[in-house]
C-alpha positions as CSV (number, residue, x, y, z in Angstrom):
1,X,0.0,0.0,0.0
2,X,1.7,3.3,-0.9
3,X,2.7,5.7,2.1
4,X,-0.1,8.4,1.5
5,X,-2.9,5.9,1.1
6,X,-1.6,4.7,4.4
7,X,-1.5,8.2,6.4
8,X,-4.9,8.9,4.9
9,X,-6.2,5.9,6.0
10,X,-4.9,6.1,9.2
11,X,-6.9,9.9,9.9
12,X,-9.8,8.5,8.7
13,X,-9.8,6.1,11.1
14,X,-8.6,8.5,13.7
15,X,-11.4,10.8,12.5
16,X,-14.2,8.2,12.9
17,X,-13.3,7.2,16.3
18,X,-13.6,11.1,17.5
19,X,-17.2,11.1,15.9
20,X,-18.8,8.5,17.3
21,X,-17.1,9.2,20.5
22,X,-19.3,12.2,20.8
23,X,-22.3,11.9,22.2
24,X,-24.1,14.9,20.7
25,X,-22.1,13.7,16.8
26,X,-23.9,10.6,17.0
27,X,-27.2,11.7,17.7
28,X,-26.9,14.7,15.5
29,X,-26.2,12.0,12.7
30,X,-28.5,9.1,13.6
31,X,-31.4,10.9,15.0
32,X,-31.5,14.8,13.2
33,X,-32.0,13.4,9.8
34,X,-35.4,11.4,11.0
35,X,-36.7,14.2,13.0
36,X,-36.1,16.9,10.9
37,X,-37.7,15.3,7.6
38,X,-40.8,14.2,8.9
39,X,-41.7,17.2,11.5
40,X,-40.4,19.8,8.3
41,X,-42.1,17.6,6.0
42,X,-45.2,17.6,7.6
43,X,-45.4,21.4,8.7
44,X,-43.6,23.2,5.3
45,X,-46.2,22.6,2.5
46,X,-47.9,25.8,0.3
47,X,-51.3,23.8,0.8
48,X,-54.4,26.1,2.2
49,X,-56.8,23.7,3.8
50,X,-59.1,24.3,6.5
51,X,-59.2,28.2,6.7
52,X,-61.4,29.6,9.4
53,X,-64.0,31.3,8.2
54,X,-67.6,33.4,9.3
55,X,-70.2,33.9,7.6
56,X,-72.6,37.1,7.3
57,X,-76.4,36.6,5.8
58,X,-78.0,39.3,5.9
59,X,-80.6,37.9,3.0
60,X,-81.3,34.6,4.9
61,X,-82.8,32.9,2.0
62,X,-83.0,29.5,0.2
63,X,-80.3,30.5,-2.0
64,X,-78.2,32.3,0.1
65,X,-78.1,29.4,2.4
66,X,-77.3,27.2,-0.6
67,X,-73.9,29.5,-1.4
68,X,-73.1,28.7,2.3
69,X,-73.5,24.9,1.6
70,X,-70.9,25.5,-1.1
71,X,-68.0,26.8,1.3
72,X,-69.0,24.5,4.3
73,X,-68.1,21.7,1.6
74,X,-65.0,23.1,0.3
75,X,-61.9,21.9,2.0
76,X,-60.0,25.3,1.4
77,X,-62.3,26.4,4.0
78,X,-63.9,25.6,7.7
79,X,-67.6,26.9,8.6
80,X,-66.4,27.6,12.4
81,X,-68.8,31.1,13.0
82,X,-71.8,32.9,12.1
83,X,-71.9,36.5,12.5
84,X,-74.3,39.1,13.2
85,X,-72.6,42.5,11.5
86,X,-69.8,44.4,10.8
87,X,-68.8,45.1,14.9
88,X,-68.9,41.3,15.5
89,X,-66.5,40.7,11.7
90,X,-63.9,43.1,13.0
91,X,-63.6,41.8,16.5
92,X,-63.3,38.3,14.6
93,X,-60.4,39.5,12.3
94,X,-58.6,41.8,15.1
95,X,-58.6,38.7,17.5
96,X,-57.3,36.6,14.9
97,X,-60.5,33.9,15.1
98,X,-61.3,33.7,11.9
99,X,-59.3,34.5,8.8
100,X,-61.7,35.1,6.3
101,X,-65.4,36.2,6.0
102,X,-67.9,36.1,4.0
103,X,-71.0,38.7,3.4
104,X,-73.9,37.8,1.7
105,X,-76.0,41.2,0.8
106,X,-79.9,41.9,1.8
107,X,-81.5,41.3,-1.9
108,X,-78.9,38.1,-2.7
109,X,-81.9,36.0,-4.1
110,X,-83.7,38.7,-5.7
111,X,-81.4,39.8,-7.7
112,X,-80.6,36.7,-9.2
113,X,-84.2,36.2,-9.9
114,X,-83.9,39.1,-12.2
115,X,-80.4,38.1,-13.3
116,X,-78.9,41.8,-11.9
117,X,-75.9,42.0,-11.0
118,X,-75.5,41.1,-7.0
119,X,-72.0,40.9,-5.2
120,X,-71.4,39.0,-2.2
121,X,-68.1,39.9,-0.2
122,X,-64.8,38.1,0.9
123,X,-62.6,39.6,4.3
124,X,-59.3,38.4,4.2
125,X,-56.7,38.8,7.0
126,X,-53.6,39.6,4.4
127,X,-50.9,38.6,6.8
128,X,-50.6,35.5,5.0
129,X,-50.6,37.4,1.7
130,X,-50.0,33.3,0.3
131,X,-53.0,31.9,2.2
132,X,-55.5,35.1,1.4
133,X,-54.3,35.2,-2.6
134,X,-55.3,31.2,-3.2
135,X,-58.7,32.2,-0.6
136,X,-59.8,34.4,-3.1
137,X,-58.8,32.5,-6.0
138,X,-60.8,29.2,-4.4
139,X,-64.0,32.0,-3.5
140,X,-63.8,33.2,-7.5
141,X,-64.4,29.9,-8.7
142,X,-67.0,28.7,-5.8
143,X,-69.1,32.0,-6.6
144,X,-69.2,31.4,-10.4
145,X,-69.7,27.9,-9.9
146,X,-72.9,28.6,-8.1
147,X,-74.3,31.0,-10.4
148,X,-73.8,29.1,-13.3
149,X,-76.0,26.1,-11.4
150,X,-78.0,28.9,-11.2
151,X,-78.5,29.8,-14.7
152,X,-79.0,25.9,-15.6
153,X,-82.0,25.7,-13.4
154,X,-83.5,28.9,-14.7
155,X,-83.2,27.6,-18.2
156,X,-85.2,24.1,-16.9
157,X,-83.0,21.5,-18.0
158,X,-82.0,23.4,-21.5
159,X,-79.1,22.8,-22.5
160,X,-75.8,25.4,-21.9
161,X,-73.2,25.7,-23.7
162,X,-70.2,24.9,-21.3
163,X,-66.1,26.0,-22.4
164,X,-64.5,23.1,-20.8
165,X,-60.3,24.0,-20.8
166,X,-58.5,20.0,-20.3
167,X,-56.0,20.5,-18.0
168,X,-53.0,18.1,-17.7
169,X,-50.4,18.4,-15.1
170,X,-47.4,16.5,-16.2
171,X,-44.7,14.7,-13.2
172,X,-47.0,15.7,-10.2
173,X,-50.5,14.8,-11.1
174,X,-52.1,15.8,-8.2
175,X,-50.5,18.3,-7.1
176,X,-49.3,17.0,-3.7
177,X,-47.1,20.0,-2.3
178,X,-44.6,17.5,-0.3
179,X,-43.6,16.0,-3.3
180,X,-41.8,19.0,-4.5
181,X,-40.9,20.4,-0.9
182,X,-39.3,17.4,1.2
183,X,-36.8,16.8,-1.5
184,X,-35.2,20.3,-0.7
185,X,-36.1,19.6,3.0
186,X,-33.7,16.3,2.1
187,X,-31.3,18.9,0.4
188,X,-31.1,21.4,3.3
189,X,-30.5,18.6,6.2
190,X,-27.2,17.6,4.1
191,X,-26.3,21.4,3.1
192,X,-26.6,22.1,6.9
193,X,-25.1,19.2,8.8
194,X,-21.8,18.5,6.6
195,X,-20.9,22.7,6.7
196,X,-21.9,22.1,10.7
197,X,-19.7,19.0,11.2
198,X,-17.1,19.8,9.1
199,X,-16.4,23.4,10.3
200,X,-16.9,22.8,14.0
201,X,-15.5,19.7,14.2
202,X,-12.3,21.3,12.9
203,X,-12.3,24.3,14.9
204,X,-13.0,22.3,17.9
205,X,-9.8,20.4,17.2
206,X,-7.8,23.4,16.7
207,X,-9.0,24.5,20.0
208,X,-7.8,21.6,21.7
209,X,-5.1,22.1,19.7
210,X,-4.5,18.4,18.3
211,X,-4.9,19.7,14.5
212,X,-1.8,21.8,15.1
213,X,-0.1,18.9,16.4
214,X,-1.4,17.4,13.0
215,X,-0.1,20.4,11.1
216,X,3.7,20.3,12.4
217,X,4.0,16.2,11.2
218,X,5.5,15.3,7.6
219,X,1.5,14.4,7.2
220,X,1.3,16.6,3.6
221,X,-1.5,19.1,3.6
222,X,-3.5,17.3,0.7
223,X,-3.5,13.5,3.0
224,X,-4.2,15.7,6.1
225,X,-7.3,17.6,4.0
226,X,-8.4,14.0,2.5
227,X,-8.0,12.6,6.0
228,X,-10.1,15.4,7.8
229,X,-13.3,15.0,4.7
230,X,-13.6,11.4,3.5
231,X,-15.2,10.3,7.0
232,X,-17.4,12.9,6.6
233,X,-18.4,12.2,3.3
234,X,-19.3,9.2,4.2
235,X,-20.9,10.3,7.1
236,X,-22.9,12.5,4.6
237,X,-24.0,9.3,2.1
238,X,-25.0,7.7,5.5
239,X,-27.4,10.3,6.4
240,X,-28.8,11.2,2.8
241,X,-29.8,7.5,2.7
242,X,-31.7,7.6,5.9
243,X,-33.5,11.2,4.7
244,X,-34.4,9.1,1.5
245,X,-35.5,6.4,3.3
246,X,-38.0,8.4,4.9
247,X,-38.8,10.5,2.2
248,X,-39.4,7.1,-0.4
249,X,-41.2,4.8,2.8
250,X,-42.8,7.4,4.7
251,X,-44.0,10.2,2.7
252,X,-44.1,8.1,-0.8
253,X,-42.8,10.7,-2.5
254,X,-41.6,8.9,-6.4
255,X,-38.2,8.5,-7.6
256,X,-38.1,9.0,-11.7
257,X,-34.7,9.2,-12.3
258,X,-31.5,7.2,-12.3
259,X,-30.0,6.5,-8.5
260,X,-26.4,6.7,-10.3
261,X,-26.7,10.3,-11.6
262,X,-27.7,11.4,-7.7
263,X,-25.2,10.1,-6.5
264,X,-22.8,11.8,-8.5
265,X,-24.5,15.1,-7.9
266,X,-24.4,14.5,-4.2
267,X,-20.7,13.7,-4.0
268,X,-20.4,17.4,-6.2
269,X,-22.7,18.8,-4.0
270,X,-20.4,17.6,-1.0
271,X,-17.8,19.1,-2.4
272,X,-18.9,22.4,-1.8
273,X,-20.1,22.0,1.5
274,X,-17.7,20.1,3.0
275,X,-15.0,22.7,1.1
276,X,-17.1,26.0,2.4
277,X,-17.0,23.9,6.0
278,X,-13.0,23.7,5.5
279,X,-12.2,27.2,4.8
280,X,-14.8,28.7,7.5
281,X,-12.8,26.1,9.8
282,X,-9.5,27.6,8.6
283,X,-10.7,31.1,9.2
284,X,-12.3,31.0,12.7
285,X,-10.2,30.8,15.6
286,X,-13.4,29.5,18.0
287,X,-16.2,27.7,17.5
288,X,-18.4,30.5,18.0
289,X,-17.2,32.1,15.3
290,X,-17.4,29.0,13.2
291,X,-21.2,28.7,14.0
292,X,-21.7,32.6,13.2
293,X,-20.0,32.2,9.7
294,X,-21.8,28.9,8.8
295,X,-24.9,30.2,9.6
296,X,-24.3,33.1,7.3
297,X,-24.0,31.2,4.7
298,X,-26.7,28.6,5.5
299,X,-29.3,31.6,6.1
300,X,-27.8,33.5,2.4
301,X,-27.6,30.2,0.4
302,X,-31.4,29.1,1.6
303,X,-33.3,32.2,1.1
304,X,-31.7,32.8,-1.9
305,X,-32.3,28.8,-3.3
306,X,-35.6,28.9,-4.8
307,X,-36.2,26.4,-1.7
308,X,-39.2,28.4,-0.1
309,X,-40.4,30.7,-3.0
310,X,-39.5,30.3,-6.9
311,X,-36.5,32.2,-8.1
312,X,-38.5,33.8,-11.0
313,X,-40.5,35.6,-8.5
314,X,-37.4,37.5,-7.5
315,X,-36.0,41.0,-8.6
316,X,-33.9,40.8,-11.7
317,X,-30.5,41.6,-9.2
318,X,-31.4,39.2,-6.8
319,X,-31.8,35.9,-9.5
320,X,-28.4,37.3,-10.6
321,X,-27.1,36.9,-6.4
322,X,-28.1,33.3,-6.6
323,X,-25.3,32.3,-8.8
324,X,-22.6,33.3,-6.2
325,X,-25.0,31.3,-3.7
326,X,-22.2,30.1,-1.9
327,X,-23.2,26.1,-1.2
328,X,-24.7,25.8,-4.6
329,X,-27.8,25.4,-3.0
330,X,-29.8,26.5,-6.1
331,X,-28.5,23.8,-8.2
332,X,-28.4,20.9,-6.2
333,X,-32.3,21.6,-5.0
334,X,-33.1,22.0,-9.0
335,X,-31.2,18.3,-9.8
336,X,-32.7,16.8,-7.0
337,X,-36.5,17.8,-7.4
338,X,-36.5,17.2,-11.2
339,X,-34.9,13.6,-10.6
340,X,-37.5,12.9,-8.3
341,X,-40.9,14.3,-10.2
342,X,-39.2,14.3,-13.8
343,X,-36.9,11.6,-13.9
344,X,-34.5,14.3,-16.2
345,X,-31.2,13.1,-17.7
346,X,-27.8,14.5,-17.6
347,X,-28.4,16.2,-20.6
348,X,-30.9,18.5,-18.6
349,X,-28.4,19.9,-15.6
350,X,-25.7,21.2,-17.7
351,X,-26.0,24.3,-15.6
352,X,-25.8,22.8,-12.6
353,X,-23.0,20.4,-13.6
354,X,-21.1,23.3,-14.5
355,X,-21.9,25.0,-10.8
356,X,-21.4,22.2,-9.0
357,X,-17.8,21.9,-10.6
358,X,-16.6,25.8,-9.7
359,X,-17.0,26.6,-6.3
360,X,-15.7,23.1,-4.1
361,X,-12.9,23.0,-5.8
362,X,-11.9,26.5,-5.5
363,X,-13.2,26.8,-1.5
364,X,-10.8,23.4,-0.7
365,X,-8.0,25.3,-2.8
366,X,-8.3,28.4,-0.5
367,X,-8.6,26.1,2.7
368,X,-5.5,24.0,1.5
369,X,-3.5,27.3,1.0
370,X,-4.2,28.6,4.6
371,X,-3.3,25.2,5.9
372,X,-0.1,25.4,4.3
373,X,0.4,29.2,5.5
374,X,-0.6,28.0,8.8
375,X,2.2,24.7,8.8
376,X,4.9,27.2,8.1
């Protein structure tokens, strides 16, 4: 076995001992990946369902109390009040007890005998400008669902003329919002725990000051750098495949595409984490630090990942910001979520492939260099 294959096996070893001789390591690798994909998978989804709502009729007729019937039976919304007037609606809103309301006007069935124009109103609490924007687009298509079923009975069973659009939504037919977010809550969980583990675990060993007993050995600075990452890339493999498990069993969330091409994006993905993790750990002299720096960069390169709200929807400067997104967050969430729902080929992520290759390379460059400076 040559020398360096030898000295680099011998700090991986080294480095797997200190691991799972921490208490707090091991659970942060055996127990964080579980907890964090079901409790984020359950509670971060773009789904409105169930929104409290009160309801106003002031007409109190036959067809007013149909429209009624409509909401109580659509799941976007939950019948939870009846109201009185507009003292009792604002006291609702203020106190937070509802989130929407809805107002049927005095004359509601009377003018619809005549076919006049009649309005009923929708109060929305717009501080979850998400939840109130697909309220009124459900209450839009409830309201001019009942007044067609309106017009159909007026006419007596004559027939009308209906404009039927045939919609087909391709890779996620029904469009069940985990499916397209617990693969980026998959992506985060790695992003986050190999930059944690690998830039406190190094710092903490500079503390203690047995990496600068590493640092004065004829151990070269690329077997010392190999040493210090392999056990955390496999560390990294370990936990994506228990986040996969759970997204695949648990959540049954489909895998399209070929196992072979994530795993090469995962290990180019790892790169830049694990090289980020180096250089912060290179950089700060205490683990405090380390944590403040990481978590700059965490914070920056989620926000600014498409993870929580499309890139498009972002100023023009800002979709320029994400391609210096540090831990290539933005192109490893785009592989992995099309793999998953599309089942894309290579040929598809030439972007990303491109990324993926500039920044690890560069940030375990930098972090060799200061190593170096640091030996001498």
């Amino acid at each position: 076995m040559p020398k360096s294959l030898r000295i680099i096996g011998h700090l991986v070893r080294k480095e797997f001992i200190q691991v799972f001789r921490d208490h707090q390591m091991r659970a942060m690798m055996f127990m964080m990946p579980v907890v964090m994909v079901l409790m984020l998978g359950y509670a971060i989804t773009v789904d409105v369902r169930d929104l409290s709502l009160g309801v106003v009729d002031y007409d109190h007729s036959p067809e007013s109390r149909q429209l009624v019937e409509k909401f109580r039976h659509n799941e976007t919304f939950a019948l939870d009040r009846v109201m009185s007037g507009p003292a009792e609606i604002r006291d609702a809103l203020d106190r937070g007890e509802v989130s929407a309301v809805l107002v049927i006007p005095d004359g509601f069935a009377r003018h619809l005998g005549r076919y006049e124009t009649v309005e009923v109103q929708l109060l929305l609490d717009g501080v979850d400008s998400n939840a109130s924007l697909i309220a009124s687009n459900h209450v839009r298509g409830i309201v001019e669902s009942f007044s067609l079923g309106v017009v159909r009975v007026s006419l007596a069973g004559a027939p009308l003329p209906d404009l039927l659009p045939r919609v087909r939504v391709l890779y996620n037919p029904e469009l069940i919002s985990r499916f397209y977010m617990i693969p980026g809550v998959v992506v985060v969980l790695l992003t986050m725990l190999t930059t944690l583990l690998t830039g406190l675990g190094l710092v903490r060993e500079k503390e203690t000051g047995t990496l600068e007993q590493l640092s004065v050995t004829p151990i070269r600075t690329g077997e010392l750098i190999v040493g210090k990452l392999l056990p955390f890339v496999f560390i990294a493999f370990f936990v994506l495949a228990i986040a996969l498990s759970v997204c695949l069993l648990w959540f049954g969330v489909p895998m399209r595409g070929s196992w072979g091409l994530l795993i090469l994006f995962s290990l180019l993905f790892l790169l830049n984490t694990l090289g980020m993790g180096l250089l912060v750990s290179t950089i700060a002299r205490t683990q405090q630090q380390a944590l403040f720096m990481v978590w700059f960069f965490l914070i920056f390169g989620i926000i600014m990942s498409g993870f929580f709200f499309p890139i498009e929807n972002m100023p023009p400067l800002m979709q320029r910001l994400t391609y210096l997104n540090p831990l290539r967050l933005r192109y490893f969430l785009v592989v992995v979520r099309e793999l998953f729902l599309k089942g894309s080929g290579l040929a598809s992520f030439r972007l990303e492939l491109t990324g993926l290759l500039i920044l690890g390379p560069i940030a375990i460059t930098l972090a060799a260099i200061r190593f170096t400076k640091r030996a001498r």
